[in-house]
Structure formats: structure tokens, C-alpha cells
C-alpha positions in Angstrom: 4.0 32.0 42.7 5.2 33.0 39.4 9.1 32.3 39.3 11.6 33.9 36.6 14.3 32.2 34.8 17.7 33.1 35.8 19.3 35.7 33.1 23.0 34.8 32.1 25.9 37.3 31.1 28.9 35.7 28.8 32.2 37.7 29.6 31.7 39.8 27.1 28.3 40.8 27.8 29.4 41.1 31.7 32.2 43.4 30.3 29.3 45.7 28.6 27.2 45.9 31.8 30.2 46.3 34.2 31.2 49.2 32.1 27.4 50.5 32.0 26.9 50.5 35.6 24.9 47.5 35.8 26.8 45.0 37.2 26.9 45.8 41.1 28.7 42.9 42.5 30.0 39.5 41.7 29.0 36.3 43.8 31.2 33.5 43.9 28.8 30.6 44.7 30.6 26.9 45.4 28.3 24.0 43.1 30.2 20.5 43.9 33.5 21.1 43.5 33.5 23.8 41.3 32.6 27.4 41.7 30.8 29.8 39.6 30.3 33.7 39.2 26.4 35.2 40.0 26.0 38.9 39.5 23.9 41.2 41.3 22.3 43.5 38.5 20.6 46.4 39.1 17.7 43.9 37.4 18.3 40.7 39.3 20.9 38.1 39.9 22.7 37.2 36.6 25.1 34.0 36.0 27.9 33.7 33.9 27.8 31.0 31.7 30.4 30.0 28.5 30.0 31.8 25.5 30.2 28.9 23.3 28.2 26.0 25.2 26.2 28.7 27.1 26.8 26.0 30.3 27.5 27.6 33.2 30.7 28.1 33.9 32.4 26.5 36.1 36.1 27.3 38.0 37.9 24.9 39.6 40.2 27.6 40.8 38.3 30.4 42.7 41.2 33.1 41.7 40.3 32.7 37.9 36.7 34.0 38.6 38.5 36.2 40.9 40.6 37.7 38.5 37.6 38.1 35.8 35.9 40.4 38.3 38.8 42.6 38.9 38.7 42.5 35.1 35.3 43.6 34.9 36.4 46.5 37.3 34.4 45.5 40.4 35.5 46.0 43.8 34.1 43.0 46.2 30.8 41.0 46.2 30.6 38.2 48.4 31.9 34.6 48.7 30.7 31.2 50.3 32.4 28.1 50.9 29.8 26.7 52.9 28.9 24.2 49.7 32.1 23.2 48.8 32.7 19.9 48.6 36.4 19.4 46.7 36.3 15.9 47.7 33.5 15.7 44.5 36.2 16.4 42.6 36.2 13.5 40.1 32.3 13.7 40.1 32.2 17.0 38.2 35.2 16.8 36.3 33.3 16.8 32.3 34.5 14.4 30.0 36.2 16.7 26.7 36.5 14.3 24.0 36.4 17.5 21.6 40.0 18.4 23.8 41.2 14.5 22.7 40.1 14.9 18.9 42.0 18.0 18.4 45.3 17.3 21.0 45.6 14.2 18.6 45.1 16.2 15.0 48.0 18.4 16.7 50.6 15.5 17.6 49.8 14.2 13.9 50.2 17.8 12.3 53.4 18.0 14.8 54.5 14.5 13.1 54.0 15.5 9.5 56.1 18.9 10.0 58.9 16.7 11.5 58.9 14.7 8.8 58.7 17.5 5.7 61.2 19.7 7.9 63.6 16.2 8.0 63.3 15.7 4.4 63.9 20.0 3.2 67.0 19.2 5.3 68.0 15.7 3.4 67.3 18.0 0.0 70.0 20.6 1.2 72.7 17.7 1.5 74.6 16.7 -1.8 74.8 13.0 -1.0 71.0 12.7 -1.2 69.2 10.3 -3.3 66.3 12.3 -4.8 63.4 10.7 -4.8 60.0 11.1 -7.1 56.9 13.5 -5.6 54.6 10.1 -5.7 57.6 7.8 -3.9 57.7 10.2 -0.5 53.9 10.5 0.0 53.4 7.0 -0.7 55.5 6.3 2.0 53.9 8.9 3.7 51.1 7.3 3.3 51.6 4.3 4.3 53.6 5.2 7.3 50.1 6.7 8.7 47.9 4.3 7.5 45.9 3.0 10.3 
């Protein structure tokens, strides 16, 4: 038996096949806790799968992938909860250290603009004691040294 891989959509190219008549229904199929969106094709089952990771990709709320196929103009397909299993929850939630990295470069950057917005407002006062370019990121510097 000869089997065929799976073909995969990313929104946008499940946007261009909706709109080309393609896309015939939308399955939402419960993996874990999780669901995710299987198309009927006039080709075959597709999946949807992230555009960046090309993963696929996964809802934790079923009225997200609910909304994308109203978005993709589709009127029904089908839905199963027979495999869901919420309680597994914890076991599929993915580790984003990516989200960490850049939620932390964002409190720093938040930090910095407090700081350069504090000291514009010292400039505007009369009574301030002007200090050199090299003095304030010095201390700068060494208020963020690690």
C-alpha cells in the first residue's frame, strides 16, 4: 500500500484556496489537549500548519480555529471531541523561550525609555545640574551592568 504524505495549507494559502473553490470544509480534530484545523480539498485532506515553524497548529481554544474558518468564508465541516483530553493540558503546553528572550528585551527597552524620558524632563527644569554626555551613560552603564 502506497501511502501519501499529508499536504498542509498556511492561512494564507488556505485564504487562496477558500477563495478558489478548493477548500470544501474545515475539520476541527482534538490532538491531546489541543485542537487543530484539517481541510477537505477537492484533492485530499489538507492541515493547517504555522507559517513560520510550518508545526501544525495547534488551538487551545476551539473558537479561534472557529473564527479562521468563518474567515476563510466556509460554512460548516465537522467537529469531534471524542479525543480530547484537556486534562493533558500541561503535557502539550510548548516551552517558548523565544516569547522569554524578547518579553525581557521589551521590559529593558521599557526601562531605558523611563529613564531618557526622566532625564528630557530634569533638562526642562532650571534647577538642574547638567551633567557631561559620557557621565549619564556611564551611569547608565553601570546601572545595567549584569
Amino acid at each position: 500500500m502506497i501511502e501519501h504524505a499529508m499536504k498542509t495549507f498556511t492561512i494564507e494559502q488556505a485564504r487562496s484556496a477558500a477563495a478558489a473553490g478548493g477548500v470544501l470544509s474545515a475539520n476541527l480534530r482534538p490532538v491531546g489537549s489541543v485542537f487543530a484545523l484539517e481541510f477537505e480539498t477537492r484533492n485530499g485532506s489538507a492541515m493547517l500548519i504555522a507559517s513560520v515553524s510550518k508545526e501544525v497548529r495547534r488551538f487551545i481554544n476551539p473558537v479561534k480555529a472557529f473564527e479562521i474558518v468563518r474567515e476563510l468564508g466556509l460554512e460548516g465541516g465537522h467537529y469531534s471531541v471524542a479525543q480530547w483530553r484537556p486534562d493533558e493540558r500541561d503535557m502539550d503546553r510548548q516551552a517558548r523561550p523565544d516569547r522569554s528572550k524578547a518579553m525581557k528585551l521589551k521590559h529593558e527597552a521599557a526601562e531605558l525609555k523611563r529613564v531618557l524620558d526622566e532625564r528630557i524632563m530634569m533638562a526642562d527644569d532650571p534647577k538642574t545640574k547638567w551633567l557631561g554626555h559620557d557621565e549619564v551613560f556611564a551611569e547608565l552603564e553601570a546601572r545595567y551592568a549584569d
